[in-house]
C-alpha positions in Angstrom: -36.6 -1.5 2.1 -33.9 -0.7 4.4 -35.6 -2.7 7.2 -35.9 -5.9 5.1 -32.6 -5.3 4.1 -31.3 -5.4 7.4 -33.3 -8.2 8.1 -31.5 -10.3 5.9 -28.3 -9.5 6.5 -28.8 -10.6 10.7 -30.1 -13.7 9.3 -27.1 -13.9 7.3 -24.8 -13.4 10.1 -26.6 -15.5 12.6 -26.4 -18.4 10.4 -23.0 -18.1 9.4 -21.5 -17.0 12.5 -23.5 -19.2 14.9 -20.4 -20.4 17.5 -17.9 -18.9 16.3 -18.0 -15.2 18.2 -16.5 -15.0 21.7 -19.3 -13.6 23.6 -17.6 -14.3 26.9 -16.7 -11.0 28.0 -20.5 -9.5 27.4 -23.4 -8.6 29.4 -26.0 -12.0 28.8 -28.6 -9.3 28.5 -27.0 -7.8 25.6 -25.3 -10.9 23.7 -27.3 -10.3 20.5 -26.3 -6.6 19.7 -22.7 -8.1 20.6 -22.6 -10.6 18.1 -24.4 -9.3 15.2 -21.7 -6.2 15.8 -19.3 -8.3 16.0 -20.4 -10.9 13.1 -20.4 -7.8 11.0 -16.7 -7.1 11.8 -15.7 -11.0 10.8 -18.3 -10.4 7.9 -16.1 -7.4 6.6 -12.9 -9.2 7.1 -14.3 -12.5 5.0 -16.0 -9.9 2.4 -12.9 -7.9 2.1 -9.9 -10.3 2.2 -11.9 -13.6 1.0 -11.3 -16.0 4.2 -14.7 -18.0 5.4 -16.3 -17.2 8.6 -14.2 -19.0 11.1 -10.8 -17.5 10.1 -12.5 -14.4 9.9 -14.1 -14.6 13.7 -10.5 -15.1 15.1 -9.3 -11.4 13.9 -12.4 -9.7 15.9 -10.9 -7.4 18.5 -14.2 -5.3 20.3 -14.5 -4.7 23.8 -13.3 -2.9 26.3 -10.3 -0.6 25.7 -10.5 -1.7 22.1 -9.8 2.1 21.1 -12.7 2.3 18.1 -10.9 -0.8 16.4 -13.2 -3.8 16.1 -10.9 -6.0 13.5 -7.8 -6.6 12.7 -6.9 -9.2 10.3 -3.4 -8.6 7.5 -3.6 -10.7 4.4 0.2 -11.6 4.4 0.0 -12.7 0.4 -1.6 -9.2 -0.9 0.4 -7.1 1.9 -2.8 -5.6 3.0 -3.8 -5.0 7.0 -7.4 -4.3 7.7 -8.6 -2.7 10.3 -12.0 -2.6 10.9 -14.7 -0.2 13.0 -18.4 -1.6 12.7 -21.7 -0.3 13.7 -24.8 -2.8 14.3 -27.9 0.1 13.5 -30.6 -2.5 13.9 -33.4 0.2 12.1 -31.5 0.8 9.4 -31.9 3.9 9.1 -28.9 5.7 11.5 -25.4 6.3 10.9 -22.1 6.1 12.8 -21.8 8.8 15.5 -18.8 11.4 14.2 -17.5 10.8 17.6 -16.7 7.3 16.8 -15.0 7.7 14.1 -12.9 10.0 15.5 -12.0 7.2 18.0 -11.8 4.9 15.4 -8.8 6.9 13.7 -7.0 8.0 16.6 -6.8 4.7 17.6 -5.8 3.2 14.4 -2.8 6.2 14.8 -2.3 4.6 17.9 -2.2 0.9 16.3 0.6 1.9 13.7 2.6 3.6 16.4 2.6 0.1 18.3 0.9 1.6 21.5 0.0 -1.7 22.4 -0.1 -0.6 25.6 -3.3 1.2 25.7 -5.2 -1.7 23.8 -6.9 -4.7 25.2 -5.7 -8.4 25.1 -7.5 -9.2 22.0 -5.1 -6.3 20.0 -2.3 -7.0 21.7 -2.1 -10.5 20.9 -2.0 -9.2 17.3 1.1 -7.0 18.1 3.7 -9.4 16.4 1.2 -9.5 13.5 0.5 -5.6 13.4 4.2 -5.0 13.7 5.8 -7.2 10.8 3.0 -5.8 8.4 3.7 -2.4 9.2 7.1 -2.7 9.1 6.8 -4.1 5.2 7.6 -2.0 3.1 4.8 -3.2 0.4 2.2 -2.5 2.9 -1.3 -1.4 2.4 -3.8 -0.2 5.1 -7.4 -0.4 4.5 -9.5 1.3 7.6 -12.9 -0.1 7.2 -16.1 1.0 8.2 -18.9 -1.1 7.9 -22.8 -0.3 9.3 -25.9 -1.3 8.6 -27.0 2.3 8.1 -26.8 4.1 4.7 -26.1 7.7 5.0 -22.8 9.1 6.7 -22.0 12.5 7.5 -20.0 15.1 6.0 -17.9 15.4 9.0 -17.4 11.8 9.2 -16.4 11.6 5.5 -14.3 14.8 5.8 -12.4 13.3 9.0 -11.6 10.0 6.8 -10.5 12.1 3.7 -8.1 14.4 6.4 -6.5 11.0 8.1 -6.3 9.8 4.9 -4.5 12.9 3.6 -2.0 12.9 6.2 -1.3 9.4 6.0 -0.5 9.3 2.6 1.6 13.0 3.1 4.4 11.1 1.6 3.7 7.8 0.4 -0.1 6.2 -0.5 -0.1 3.6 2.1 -3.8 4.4 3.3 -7.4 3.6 2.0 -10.5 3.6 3.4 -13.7 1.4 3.1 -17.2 1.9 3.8 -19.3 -1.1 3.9 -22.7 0.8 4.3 -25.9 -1.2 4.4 -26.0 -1.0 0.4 -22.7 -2.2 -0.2 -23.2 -4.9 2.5 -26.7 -6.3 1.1 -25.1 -6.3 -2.5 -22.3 -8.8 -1.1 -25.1 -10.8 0.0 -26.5 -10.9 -2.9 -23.6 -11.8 -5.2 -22.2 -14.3 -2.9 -19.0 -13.8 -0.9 -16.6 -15.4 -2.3 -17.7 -18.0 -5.3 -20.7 -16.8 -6.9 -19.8 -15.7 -10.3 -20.2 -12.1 -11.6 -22.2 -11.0 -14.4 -21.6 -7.7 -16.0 -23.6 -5.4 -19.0 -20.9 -3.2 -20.4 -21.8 -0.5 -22.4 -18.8 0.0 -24.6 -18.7 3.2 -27.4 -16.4 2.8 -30.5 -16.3 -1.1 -30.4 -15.1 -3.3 -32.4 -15.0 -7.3 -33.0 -12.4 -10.2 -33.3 -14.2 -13.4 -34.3 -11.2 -16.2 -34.0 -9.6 -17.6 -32.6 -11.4 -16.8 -29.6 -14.8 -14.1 -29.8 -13.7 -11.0 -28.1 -14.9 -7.3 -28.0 -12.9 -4.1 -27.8 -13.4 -0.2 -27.0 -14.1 2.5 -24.7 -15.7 2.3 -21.3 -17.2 5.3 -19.1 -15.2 6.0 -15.7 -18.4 5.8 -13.3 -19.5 2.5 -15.0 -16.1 0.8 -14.1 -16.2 3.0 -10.6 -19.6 1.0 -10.4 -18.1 -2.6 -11.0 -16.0 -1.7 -8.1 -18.6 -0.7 -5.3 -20.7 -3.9 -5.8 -17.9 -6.3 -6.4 -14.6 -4.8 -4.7 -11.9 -7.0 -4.8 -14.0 -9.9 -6.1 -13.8 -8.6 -9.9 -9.7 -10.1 -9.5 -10.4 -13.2 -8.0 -8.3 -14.6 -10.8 -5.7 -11.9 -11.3 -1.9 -13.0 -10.6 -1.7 -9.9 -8.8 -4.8 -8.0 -7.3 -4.9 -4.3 -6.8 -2.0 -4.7 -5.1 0.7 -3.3 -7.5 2.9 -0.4 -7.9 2.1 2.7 -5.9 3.8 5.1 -8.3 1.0 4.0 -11.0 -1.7 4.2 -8.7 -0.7 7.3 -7.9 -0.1 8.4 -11.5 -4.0 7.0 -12.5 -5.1 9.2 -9.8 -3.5 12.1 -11.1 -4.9 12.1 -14.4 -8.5 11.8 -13.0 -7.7 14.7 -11.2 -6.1 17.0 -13.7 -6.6 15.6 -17.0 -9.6 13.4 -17.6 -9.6 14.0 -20.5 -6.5 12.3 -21.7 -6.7 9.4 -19.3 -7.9 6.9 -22.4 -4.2 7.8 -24.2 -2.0 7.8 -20.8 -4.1 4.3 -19.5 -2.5 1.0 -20.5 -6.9 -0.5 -20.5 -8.4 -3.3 -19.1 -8.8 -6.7 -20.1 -11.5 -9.6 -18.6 -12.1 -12.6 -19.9 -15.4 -13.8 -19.5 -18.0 -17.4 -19.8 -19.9 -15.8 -22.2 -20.4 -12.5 -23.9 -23.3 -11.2 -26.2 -24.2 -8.0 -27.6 -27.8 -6.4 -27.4 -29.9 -5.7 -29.9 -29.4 -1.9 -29.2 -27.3 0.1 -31.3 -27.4 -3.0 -33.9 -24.6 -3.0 -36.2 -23.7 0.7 -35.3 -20.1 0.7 -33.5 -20.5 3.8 -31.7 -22.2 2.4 -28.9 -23.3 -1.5 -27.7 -24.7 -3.1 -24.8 -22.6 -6.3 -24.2 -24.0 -8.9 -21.2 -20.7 -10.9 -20.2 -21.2 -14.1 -18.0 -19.0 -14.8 -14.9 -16.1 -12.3 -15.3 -12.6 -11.9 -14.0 -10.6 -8.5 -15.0 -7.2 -10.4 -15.2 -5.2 -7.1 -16.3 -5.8 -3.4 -15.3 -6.5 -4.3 -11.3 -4.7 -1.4 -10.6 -6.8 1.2 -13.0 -10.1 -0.4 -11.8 -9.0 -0.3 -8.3 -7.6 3.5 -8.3 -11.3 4.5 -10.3 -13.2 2.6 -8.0 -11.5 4.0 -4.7 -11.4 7.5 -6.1 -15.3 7.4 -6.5 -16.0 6.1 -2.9 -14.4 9.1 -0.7 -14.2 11.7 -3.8 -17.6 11.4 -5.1 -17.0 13.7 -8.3 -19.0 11.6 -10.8 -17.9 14.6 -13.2 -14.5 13.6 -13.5 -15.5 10.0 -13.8 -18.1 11.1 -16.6 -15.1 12.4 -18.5 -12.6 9.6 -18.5 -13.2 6.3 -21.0 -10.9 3.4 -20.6 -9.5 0.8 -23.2 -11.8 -2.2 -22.6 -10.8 -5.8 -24.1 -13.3 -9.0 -23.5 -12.7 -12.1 -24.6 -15.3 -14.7 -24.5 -13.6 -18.4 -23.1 -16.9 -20.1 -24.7 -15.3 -22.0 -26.8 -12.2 -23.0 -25.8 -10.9 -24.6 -22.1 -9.9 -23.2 -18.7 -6.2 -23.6 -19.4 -6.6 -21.2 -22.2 -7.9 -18.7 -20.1 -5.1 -19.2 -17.8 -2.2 -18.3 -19.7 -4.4 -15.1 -20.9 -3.7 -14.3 -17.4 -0.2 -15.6 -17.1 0.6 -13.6 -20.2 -0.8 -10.5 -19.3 0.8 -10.1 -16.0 4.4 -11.6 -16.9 5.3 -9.2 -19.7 7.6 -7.1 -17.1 7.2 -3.9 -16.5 10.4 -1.7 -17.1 11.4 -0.4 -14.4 13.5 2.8 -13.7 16.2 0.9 -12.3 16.5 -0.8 -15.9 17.5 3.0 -17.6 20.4 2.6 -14.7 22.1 0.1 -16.8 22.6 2.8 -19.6 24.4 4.9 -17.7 28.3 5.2 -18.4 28.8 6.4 -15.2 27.5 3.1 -13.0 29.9 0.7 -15.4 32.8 3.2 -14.3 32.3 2.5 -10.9 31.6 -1.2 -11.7 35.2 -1.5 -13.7 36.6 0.4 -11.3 35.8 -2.0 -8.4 36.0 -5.3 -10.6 39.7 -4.2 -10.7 39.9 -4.5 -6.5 38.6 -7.8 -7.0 34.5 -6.7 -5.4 31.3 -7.3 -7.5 29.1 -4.9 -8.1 25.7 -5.9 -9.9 23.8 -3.0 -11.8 21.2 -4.8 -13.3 18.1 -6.8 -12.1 18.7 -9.7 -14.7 22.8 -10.2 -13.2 22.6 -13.5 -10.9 24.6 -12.2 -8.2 26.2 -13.9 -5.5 25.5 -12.6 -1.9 29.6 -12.4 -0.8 31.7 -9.9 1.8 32.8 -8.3 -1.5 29.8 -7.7 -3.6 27.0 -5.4 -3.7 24.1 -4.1 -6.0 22.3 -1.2 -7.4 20.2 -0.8 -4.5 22.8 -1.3 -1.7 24.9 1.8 -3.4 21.8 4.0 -3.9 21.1 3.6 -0.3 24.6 4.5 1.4 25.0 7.1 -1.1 21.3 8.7 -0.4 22.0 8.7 3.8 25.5 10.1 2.9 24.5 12.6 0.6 24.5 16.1 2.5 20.8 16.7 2.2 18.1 14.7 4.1 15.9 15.1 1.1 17.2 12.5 -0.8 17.4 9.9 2.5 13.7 10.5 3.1 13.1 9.5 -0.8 15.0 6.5 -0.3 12.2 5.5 2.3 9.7 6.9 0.2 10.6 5.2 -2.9 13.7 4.4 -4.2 12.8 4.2 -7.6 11.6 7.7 -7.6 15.9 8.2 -7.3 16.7 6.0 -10.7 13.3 8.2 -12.4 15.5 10.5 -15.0 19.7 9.6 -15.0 20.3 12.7 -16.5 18.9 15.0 -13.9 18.8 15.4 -9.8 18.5 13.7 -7.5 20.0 10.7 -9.4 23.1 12.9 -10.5 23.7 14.1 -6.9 24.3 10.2 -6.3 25.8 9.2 -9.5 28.4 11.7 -11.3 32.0 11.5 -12.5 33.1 12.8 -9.1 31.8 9.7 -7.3 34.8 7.1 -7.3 34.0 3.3 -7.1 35.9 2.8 -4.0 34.0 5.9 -2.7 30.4 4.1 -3.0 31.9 0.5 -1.5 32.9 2.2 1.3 30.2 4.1 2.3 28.5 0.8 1.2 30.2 -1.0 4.2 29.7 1.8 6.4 25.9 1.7 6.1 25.8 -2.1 6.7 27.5 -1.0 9.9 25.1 0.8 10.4 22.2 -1.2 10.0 23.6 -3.9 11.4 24.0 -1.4 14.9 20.1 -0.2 14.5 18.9 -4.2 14.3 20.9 -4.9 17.0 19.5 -1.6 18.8 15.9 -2.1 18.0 15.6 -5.8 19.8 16.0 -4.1 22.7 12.9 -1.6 22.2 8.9 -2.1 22.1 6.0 -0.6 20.8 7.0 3.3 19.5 10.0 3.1 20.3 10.7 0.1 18.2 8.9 1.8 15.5 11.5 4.9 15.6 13.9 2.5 15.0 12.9 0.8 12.5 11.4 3.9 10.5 14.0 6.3 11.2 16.9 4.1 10.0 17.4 6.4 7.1 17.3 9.6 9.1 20.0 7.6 11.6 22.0 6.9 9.0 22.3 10.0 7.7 22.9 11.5 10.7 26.0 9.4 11.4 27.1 10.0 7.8 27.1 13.6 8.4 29.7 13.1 11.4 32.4 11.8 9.1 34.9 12.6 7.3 33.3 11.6 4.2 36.0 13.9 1.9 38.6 11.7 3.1 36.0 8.2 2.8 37.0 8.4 -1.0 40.6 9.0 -0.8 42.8 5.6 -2.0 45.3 6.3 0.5 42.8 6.6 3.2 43.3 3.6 5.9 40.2 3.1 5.9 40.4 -0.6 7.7 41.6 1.5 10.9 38.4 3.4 10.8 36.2 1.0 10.2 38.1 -0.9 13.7 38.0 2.3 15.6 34.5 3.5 14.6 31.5 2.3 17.1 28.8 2.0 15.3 26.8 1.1 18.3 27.4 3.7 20.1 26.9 6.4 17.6 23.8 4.7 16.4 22.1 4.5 20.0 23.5 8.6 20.6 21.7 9.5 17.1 18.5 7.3 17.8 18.1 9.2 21.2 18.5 12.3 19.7 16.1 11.5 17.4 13.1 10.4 19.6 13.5 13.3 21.8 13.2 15.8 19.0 10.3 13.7 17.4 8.2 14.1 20.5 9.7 17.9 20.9 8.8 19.1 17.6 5.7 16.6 16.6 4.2 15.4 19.7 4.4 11.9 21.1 1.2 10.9 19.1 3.1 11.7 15.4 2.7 8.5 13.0 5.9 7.2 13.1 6.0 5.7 9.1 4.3 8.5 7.6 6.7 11.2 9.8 9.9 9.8 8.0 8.4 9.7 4.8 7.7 13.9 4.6 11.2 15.9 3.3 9.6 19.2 5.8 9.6 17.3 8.9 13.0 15.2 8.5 14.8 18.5 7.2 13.2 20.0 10.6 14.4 16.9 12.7 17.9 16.8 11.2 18.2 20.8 11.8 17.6 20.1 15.2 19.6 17.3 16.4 22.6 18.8 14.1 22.2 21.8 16.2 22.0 19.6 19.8 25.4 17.9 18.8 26.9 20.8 17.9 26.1 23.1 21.2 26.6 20.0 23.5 29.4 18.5 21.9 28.2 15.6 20.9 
């Protein structure tokens, strides 16, 4: 089959992509293997992020000095940058060369780095594009490999499960894709973009609500839903408010319990729901509840992207169909048969609005953050705790997340700076234990926090001002390593005295260059990067990991200190 397969998918490609690939920098001889590699990148980019062909086209990269990356294209509304390596096997039968992919991820390193440098024209008229993606904190990176083979080595896998491993060292920022010549035909097959999705869901211990609306309920096996996901990908959310795109820290959490407690993940998982056309039970099982076939007409999960996404990803790369067998997930389907398409939009609406509490709402309880905000309502300066407070952006007013920050790069320890890039959530987690007490305590005085406050908007101020004036990594240093700068400076200060009433703090804040310090710290920071890491270290991930900033601040503390600096 794989031949016919293959077959159709050229056809496919050639039809849909006729005019619309750049040949112009190919060998005449050789223009069809070009373009159907080529069409296949495009073809990934429209399968993956849902644009037609000709937006698609304009995000194919191949050539020379293209590094292993054949597509680049960042869906600004979901946050998510593809980048894509594809291999035209016109038999069928081979795979990807391991060599390639190695290529393919050291130049990807090199893409987040901003070594535009060494890429061709195509890439680096994507800089400005690459660069504000990268530089959002919301980001997602999806490295993509799609072939018209089937099988792919365990070296190849293992070297995607490594990069993806140090990637995500401190942060899950990094997924990958393989569009193999199964995945690709089934896209075919199901349509691209509009063609709706039909599902049979075996569900054990179901139950039924009749009215208003017909819907089903109960338990659904982790490698069925992992299965939903490798034929339809990103298609099953098509109307979801908010795609897999969502909260790291839950995806993360999901994850974890597939790992170390499958078990339990039906009682730690919030479930699923999809509304559906249609939906119908079999005649198997008849009235019994502790197992049904259900056949559901054109689908759309509108809640629980982010638990389908996690199971799905975790089957691709992982393969442990054991740990999948183990987990069932809370399944609701309600049937729109009988009622309008309104209806099933505020079932959407309604299951994505009710907000999430966050940790930074538990902030608000704490008697210690309406101290400092009484304290400093006093001195006339606003400082807003909660998320709900409208707040009015003036000289003399802050929030929750301005004070966390200056008091995370002033704090003594780089730990709690790098968690502020990390996450700073992960600081507001518990109120009643560390790190949040290290920032928050009765010996922290209001006009302590609005000080350092205004010291780190000097700060950052200095580092925009600094990075406009740099390119490729070493913009990136900048822009990543702000914490780490920050802190540094902090750490020159005299922040016993920063807290003092009496303090004239005005005349510091006149004599204090921020500039200068900033540009003296950043230095020192980009030589020790390269001297301790190596000049090919991914920047984002590098200031992300508590080991290697603890290591960096060591060093430069040590420099400054012996030089006199």
């Amino acid at each position: 089959m794989s031949i016919i397969h293959v077959t159709q998918i050229k056809n496919y490609l050639l039809r849909a992509y006729k005019g619309l690939i750049d040949l112009s920098d190919c060998n005449p001889n050789e223009n069809e293997n070009f373009f159907l590699t080529r069409a296949l990148t495009a073809y990934a980019i429209q399968n993956l992020a849902q644009v037609d062909p000709a937006t698609a086209s304009k995000y194919v990269v191949d050539g020379s000095n293209d590094n292993g990356i054949d597509g680049i294209y960042f869906d600004d509304k979901m946050k998510v940058l593809y980048i894509v390596q594809s291999k035209w096997i016109g038999n069928g039968t081979g795979e990807p060369e391991n060599g390639d992919i190695k290529k393919f991820i050291a130049g990807t390193k090199d893409l987040v780095n901003f070594e535009f440098n060494i890429f061709n024209n195509k890439v680096k008229a994507l800089s400005d594009i690459v660069m504000n993606a990268i530089n959002d904190f919301n980001i997602k990176i999806q490295i993509v490999l799609a072939y018209t083979g089937i099988n792919l080595s365990e070296m190849s896998k293992r070297d995607f499960a490594n990069f993806e491993n140090d990637m995500n060292d401190a942060n899950d920022i990094l997924s990958t894709t393989i569009l193999n010549q199964t995945r690709l035909h089934d896209s075919l097959k199901t349509g691209v973009s509009g063609e709706p999705i039909h599902l049979e869901i075996g569900i054990k211990e179901w139950g039924k609500k009749d009215a208003p609306l017909k819907a089903y309920y109960g338990q659904v096996n982790g490698n069925e839903i992992a299965d939903w996901w490798n034929k339809y990908d990103n298609r099953l959310f098509t109307k979801n408010l908010r795609e897999l795109i969502g909260d790291t820290e839950i995806n993360r959490d999901i994850r974890l319990t597939i790992e170390k407690d499958p078990d339990n993940f039906w009682y730690f998982n919030n479930g699923i729901t999809i509304i559906c056309k249609s939906i119908s039970k079999s005649a198997l099982g008849g009235g019994d509840n502790s197992f049904g076939q259900f056949k559901c007409e054109d689908v759309s999960i509108v809640n629980g992207a982010q638990t389908v996404g996690t199971i799905g990803k975790y089957s691709v790369l992982k393969d442990n169909k054991e740990k999948l067998e183990k987990i069932f997930v809370h399944v609701r389907i309600i049937s729109l048969e009988n009622t309008d398409e309104e209806f099933g939009k505020n079932i959407t609406k309604n299951n994505n609005r009710q907000n999430k509490i966050e940790n930074r709402d538990f902030v608000a309880l704490d008697p210690e953050q309406s101290r400092i905000q009484t304290e400093l309502a006093i001195e006339k300066i606003n400082y807003y705790i909660m998320r709900t407070e409208t707040q009015n952006k003036k000289e003399n007013s802050f929030d929750l997340v301005d004070s966390t920050t200056a008091l995370a790069c002033a704090f003594n320890r780089p730990s709690i700076a790098v968690q502020l890039k990390r996450e700073i959530g992960k600081l507001w987690e518990n109120i009643e234990k560390y790190p949040y007490t290290a920032l928050f305590n009765p010996g922290v005085s209001g006009i302590y926090v609005w000080r350092c406050v205004k010291i780190q908007r000097g700060i950052d101020e200095a580092i925009h001002k600094l990075s406009l004036n740099k390119l490729n990594r070493d913009y990136s240093m900048a822009i990543h390593g702000n914490r780490i700068i920050a802190h540094l400076i902090f750490q020159e200060l005299p922040l016993s005295e920063i807290g003092n009433p009496n303090y004239n703090f005005d005349i510091f804040l006149q004599n204090f260059n921020f500039d200068v310090r900033v540009t003296l710290n950043y230095d020192l920071l980009n030589q020790c990067v390269n001297d301790l890491f190596g000049n090919t270290a991914v920047v984002p991930t590098l200031f992300k990991n508590v080991k290697k900033c603890e290591s960096l601040v060591e060093e430069i503390i040590k420099i400054k200190k012996y030089s006199d600096l």
